[in-house]
N, C-alpha and C positions, 0 to 999 in steps of 0.2 A: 114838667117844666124844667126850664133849665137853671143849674146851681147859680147861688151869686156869686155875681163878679166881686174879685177883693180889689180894690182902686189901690192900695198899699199897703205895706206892712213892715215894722222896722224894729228891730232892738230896743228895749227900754232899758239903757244903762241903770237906771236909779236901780229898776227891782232884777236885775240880773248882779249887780253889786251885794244883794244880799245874799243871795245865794253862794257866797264865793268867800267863803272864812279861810282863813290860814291853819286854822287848830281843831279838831273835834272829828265834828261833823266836815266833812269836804265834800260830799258831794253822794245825789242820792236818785233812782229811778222811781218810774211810778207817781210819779206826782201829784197828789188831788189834793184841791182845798176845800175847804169850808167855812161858810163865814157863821161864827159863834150869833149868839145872841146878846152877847156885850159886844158886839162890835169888833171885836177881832176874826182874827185869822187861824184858822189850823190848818198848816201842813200834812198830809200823810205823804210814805216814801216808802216804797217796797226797798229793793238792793241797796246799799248805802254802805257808802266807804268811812271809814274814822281813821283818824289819824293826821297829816301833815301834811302841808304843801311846801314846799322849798323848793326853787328854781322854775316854777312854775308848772312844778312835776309833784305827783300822790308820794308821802313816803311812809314809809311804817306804817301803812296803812292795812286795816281788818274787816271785813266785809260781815258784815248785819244783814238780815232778811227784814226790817223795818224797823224805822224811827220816826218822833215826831218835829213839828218845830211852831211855836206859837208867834204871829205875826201882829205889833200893836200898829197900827198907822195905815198913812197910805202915801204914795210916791215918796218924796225926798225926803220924807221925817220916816216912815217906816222902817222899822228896826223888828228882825225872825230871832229867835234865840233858838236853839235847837235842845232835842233832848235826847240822848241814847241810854239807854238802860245798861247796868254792868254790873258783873260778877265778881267780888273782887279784884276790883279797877279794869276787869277784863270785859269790852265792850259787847254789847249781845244785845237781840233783838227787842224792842221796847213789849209787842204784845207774843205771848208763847203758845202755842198746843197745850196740851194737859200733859202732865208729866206721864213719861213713857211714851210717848208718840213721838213716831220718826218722820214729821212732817213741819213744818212751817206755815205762815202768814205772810203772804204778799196782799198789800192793802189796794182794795181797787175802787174806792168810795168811801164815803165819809155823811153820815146825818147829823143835824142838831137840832134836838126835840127840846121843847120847854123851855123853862127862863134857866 
């Protein structure tokens, strides 16, 4: 058969406004969510920049192989808080390999089991 037709499709400023912090977290690939069983939101993000935006531009920015961000709401009251793991104060990936493994986690899904 043939695909559905999309009649439209357009930017949702409210939930694109979250995604867009000045400070931390700036900005992250991979993106899966998941809806908790409280009713919220998890983010997963494989590549993810930390660090600053000024002028409209990434600065000082450190690149992670993953981070999370937990979302309460939904449209215009939703509010993401983000979380990056760090070594002292030095930002690095939220879940790791086993120590000694020269490998990484890029996050491609997300379950939530039980209450």
């Amino acid at each position: 058969g043939a695909p559905p037709a999309v009649a439209s499709a357009e930017p949702d400023a409210a939930l694109n406004a979250l995604f867009r912090p000045r400070a931390g977290w700036v900005g992250g690939d991979g993106a899966f969510s998941v809806v908790l069983p409280n009713g919220r939101a998890l983010w997963l993000f494989s590549d993810t920049f930390v660090g600053s935006i000024r002028d409209g531009k990434r600065r000082d920015v450190t690149m992670v192989n993953n981070t999370v961000g937990a979302q309460d709401g939904t449209g215009e009251r939703a509010k993401v808080a983000f979380f990056v793991a760090r070594d002292k104060e030095k930002p690095r990936a939220l879940f790791v390999p086993p120590e000694g493994a020269k490998s990484w986690f890029w996050i491609f899904a997300g379950h939530a089991s039980g209450d």
